[in-house]
N, C-alpha and C positions, 0 to 999 in steps of 0.2 A: 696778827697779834703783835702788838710792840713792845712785850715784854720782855721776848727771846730771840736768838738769834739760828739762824742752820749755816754750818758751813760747811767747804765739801776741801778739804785741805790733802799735803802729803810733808810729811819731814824728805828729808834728803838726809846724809851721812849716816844712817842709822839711827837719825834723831827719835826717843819714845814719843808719840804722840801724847801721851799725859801731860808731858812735859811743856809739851810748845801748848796744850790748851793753858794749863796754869800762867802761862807766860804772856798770854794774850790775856787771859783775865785778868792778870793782875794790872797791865799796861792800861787796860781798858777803863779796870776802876779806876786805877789813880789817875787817871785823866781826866773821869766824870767827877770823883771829887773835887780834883780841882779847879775844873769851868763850873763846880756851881760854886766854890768860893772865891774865886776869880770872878763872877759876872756880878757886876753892880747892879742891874736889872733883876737879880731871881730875889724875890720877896721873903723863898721858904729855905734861903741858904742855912740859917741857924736851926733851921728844923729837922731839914734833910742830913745836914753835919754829924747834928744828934742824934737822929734815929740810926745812923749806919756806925756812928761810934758804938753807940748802945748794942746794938748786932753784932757786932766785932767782940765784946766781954764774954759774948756767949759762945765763940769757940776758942781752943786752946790754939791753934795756927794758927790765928790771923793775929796780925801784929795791930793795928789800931782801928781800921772801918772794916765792915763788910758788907758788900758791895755782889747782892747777888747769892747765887745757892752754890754749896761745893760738889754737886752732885750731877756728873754728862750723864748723857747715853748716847756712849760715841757708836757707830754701826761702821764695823769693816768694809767696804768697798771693792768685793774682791773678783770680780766681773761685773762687762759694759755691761750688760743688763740688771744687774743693781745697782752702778753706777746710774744711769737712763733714770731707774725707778726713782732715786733719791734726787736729783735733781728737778726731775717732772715736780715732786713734791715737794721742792723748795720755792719751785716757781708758782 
């Protein structure tokens, strides 16, 4: 499915993992926003623009697009044999 993504990540310093997801989403949108207003090729950039500004008014944290759902389901990792299991299933 190409709508979502799985990753199998870890913070370092005591980083909260909340944190660093939010931080990859956010890098992540604003980058797709801005290769599809940056590509002179994409036909539906005034569409796509406005659709995800318009999704943005409807929550109070997002500052102007929304890009995506706020909602993981992150799964602890907490032995190789869950580790094994989530990976088989990413592959």
């Amino acid at each position: 499915m190409s709508s979502h993504v799985h990753l199998v990540f870890r913070g370092i310093n005591k980083q909260k993992p909340d944190l660093l997801i939010g931080d990859l989403k956010r890098f992540t949108s604003n980058s797709i926003i801005r290769a599809i207003k940056e590509n002179l090729k994409e036909s539906k950039k005034e569409i796509l623009s406005d659709y995800f500004l318009k999704e943005g008014t409807k929550s109070s944290n997002v500052n102007k697009y929304q890009f995506g759902w706020h909602d993981t389901k992150p799964v602890k990792l907490w032995t190789n044999k869950v580790i094994s299991q989530k990976i088989n299933y990413i592959h």
